[in-house]
C-alpha positions in Angstrom: 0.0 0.0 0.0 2.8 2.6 0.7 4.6 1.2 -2.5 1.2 2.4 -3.7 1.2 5.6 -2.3 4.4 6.4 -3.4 4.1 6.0 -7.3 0.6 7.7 -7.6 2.8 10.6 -5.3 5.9 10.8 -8.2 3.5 9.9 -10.9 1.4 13.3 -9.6 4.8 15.4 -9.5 6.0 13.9 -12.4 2.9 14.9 -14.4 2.6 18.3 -12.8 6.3 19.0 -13.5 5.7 18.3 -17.5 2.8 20.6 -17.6 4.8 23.5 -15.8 7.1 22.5 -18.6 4.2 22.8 -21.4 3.0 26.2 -20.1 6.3 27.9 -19.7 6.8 30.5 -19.7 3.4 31.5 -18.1 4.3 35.5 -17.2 7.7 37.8 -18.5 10.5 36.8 -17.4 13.0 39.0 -15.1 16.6 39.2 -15.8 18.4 40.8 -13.0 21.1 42.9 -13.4 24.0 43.0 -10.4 25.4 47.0 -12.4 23.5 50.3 -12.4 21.7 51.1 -15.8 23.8 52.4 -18.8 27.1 49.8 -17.8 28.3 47.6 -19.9 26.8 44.7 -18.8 23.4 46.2 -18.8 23.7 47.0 -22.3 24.6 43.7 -23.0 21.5 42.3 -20.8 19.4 45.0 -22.9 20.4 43.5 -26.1 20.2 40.2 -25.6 16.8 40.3 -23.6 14.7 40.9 -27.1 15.8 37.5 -28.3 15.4 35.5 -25.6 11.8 36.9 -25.3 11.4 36.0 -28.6 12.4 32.9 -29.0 9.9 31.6 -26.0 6.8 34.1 -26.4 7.3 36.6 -23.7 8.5 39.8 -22.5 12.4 39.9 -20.4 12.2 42.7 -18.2 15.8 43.8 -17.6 16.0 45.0 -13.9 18.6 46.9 -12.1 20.2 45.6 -8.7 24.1 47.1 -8.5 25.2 47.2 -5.3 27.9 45.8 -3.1 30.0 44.7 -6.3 27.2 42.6 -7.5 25.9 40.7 -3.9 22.8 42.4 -4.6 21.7 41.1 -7.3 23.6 38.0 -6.6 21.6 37.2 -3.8 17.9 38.2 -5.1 18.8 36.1 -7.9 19.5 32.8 -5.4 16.4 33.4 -3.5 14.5 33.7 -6.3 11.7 31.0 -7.1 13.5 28.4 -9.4 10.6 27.9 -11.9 12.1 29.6 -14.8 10.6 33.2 -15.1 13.6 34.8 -12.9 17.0 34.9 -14.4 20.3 37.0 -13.9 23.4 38.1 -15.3 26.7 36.3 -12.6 30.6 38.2 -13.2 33.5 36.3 -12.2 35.2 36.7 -10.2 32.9 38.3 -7.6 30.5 36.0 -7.3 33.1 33.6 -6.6 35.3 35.4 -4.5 32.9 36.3 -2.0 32.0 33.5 -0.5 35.2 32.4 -0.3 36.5 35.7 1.4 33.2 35.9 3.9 29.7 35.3 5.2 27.9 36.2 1.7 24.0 37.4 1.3 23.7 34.6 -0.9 24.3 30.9 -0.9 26.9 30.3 -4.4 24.7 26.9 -4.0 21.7 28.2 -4.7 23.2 29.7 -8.4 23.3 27.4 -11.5 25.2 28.7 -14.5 23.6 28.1 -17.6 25.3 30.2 -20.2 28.5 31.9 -20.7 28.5 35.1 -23.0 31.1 36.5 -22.6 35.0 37.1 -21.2 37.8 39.7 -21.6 41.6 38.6 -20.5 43.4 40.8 -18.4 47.2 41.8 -18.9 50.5 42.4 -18.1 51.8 45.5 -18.4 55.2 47.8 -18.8 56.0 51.1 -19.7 56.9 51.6 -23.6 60.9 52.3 -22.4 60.7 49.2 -19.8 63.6 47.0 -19.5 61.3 44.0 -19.7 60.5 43.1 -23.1 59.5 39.7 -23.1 57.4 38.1 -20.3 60.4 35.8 -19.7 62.9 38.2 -19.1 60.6 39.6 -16.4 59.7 36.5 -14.6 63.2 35.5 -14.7 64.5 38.8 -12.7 61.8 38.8 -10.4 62.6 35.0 -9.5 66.2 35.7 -8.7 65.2 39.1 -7.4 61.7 38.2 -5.0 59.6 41.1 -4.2 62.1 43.7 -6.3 59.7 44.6 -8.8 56.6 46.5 -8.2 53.5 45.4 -9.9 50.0 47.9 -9.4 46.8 46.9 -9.4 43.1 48.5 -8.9 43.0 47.3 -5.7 43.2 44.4 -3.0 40.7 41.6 -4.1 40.1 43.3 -7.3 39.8 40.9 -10.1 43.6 42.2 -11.8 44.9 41.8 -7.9 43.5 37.8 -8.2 45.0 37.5 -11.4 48.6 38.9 -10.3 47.9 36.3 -7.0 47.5 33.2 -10.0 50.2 34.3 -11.8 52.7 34.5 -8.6 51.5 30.7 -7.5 51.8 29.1 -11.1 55.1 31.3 -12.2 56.7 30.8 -8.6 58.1 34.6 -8.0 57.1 37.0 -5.8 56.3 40.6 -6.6 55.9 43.5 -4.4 51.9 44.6 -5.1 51.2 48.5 -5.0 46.8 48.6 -4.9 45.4 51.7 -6.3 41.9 52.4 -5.6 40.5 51.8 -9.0 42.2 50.8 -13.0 42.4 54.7 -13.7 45.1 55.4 -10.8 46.5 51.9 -11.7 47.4 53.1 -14.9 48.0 56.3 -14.4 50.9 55.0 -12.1 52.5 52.5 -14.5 52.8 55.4 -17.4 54.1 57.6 -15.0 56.6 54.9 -13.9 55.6 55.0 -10.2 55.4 51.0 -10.7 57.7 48.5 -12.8 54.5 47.0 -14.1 50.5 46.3 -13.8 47.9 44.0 -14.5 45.0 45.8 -16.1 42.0 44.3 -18.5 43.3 43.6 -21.9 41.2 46.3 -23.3 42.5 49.2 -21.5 46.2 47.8 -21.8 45.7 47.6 -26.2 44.2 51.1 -25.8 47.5 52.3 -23.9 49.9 50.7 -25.7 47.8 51.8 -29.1 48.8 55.5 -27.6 52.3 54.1 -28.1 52.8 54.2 -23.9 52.5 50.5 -22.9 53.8 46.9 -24.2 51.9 44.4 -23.1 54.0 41.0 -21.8 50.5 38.8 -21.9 47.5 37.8 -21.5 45.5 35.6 -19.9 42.9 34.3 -21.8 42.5 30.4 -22.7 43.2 31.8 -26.5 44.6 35.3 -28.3 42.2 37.9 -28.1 41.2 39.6 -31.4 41.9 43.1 -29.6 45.6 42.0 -29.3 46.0 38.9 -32.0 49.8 39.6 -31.7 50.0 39.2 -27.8 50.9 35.4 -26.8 48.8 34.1 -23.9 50.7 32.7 -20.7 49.9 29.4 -21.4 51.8 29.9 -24.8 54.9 31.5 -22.9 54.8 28.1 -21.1 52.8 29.5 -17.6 49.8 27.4 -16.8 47.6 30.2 -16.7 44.2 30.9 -17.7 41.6 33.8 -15.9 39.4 36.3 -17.2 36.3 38.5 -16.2 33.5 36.2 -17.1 30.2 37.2 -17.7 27.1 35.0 -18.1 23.5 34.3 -17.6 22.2 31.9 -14.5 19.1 30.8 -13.1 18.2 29.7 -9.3 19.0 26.7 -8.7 16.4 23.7 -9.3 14.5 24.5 -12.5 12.9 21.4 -13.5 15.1 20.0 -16.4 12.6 20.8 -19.5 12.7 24.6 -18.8 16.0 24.9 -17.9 16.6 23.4 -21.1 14.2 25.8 -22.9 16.3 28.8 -21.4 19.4 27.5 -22.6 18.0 27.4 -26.0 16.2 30.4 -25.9 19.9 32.4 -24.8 22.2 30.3 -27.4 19.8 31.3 -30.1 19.5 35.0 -28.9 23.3 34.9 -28.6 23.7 34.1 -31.9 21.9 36.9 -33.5 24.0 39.5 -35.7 22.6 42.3 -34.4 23.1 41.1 -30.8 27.0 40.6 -31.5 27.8 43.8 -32.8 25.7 45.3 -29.9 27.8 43.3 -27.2 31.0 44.2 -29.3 30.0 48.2 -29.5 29.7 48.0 -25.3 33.2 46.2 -24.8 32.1 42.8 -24.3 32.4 40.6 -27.8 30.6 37.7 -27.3 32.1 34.4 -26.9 29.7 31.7 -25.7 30.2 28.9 -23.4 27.1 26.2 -23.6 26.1 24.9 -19.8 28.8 22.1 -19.3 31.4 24.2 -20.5 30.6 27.7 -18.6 30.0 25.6 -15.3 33.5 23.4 -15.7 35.1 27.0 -16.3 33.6 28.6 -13.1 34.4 25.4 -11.4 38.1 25.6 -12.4 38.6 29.2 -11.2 37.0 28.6 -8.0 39.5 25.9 -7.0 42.1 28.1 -8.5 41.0 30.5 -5.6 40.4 28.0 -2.8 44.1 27.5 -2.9 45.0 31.0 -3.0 43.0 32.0 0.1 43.9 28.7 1.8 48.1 29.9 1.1 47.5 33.7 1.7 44.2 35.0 2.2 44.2 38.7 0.3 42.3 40.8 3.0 43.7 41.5 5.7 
């Protein structure tokens, strides 16, 4: 009899689960946004929202919660109810940073990646006249000289202050880090030489060294970027490194499967759209899509990457 019980119980959810499915989506969908209006990645949630309410019958209302670099939004999109009408735009590598470096408003848990959209490398950086010209030479001074070579960044736990972090651990030097309260200061000190070097987002170092004030050592990237096609990744320069700023779409976690599925397709497809591309491309953020298995292995990789960081040398202090 409880044998009984039991099937006509899964065969009920199993039945009401497919026609959730069937009617889906049964309201607009929200896609939350962890930036202010008029940032980059709310253009890029602006663009692609049209598509993705296309492609399943329904308005995507594109709603803004910055705050608290992203935990905001990061959190309302965890508590969110997981049947599919509430998705939200996750960076790297803030929303896996913070729960590694505190008590968070939201459980990391409660997330599920579902598509990657899109990633920009970040850099290493000299002055034009630097002595370092390959990203050899300067590894190879600062391993027989530790901590002799200053190296800025936008500031302690920023995402270029991570990447210099990696980069120590997998190259096996030791720099001395100068944090400057933001990329403009950052930069501002390398080209005024008040630091042998910095780590900056690919994007702002090709602009600099475009002005003819940089050279750029590197990136980080799993491939060359087109912004820089003639700057070798680490990984090329034999330095098992890969990081980046990624940024990509997830749900709460526990969608039933069939929807899930249906948002996947809905973003890939939306993704894919011409008009879409050059729209991500005019805000800064070319497209480069990672389906579910892939964009969750990624996140997955740099989040171990970072567990061993913190568990060495935790960054705040």
């Amino acid at each position: 009899m409880r044998i009984t019980a039991m099937l006509v119980v899964l065969l009920t959810a199993l039945s009401t689960g497919a026609a959730c499915a069937g009617s889906f989506p049964e309201r607009p969908i929200t896609l939350i946004t962890p930036q202010g209006p008029g940032s980059a990645a709310d253009r890029l949630a602006r663009s692609l929202a049209p598509g993705i309410g296309r492609v399943l019958g329904t308005e995507v209302e594109v709603v803004n919660r910055g705050g608290a670099a992203g935990e905001i939004g990061f959190a309302l999109l965890a508590e969110a109810l997981p049947d599919g009408h509430t998705i939200g735009l996750v960076n790297t590598p803030h929303i896996l940073a913070m729960p590694i470096e505190r008590q968070t408003r939201f459980d990391p848990g409660r997330i599920d990646p579902l598509v990657g959209l899109t990633e920009e490398s970040y850099s290493l950086a000299v002055p034009a006249g630097s002595r370092f010209r390959t990203l050899h030479e300067l590894l190879t001074y600062a391993g027989e000289n530790p901590a002799a070579v200053s190296v800025g960044t936008s500031g302690i736990g920023s995402g270029d202050h991570l990447a210099l972090l990696m980069m120590q651990r997998r190259a096996m030097v030791r720099f001395t880090h100068v944090p400057f309260p933001g990329a403009q200061p950052n930069q501002r000190a390398l080209l005024s030489n008040r630091v042998a070097v910095s780590t900056m987002m690919l994007g702002d170092a090709v602009r600099q060294r475009d002005s003819g004030m940089v050279r750029i050592l590197g990136q980080t990237g799993e491939e060359r970027s087109g912004m820089a096609i003639d700057v070798p990744t680490f990984r090329e320069q034999r330095i098992d490194l890969c990081v980046s700023v990624m940024l990509g779409i997830a749900a709460p976690a526990g969608v039933p499967p069939e929807i899930r599925e249906r948002l996947v397709a809905a973003i890939l497809e939306a993704a894919d759209d011409p008009d879409v591309n050059r729209s991500a491309a005019d805000a800064g953020l070319p497209l480069r899509v990672l389906p579910p298995v892939q964009f969750a292995a990624r996140l997955h990789a740099m989040s171990a990457e970072l567990r061993a960081l913190w568990a060495e040398a935790p960054w705040l202090r």
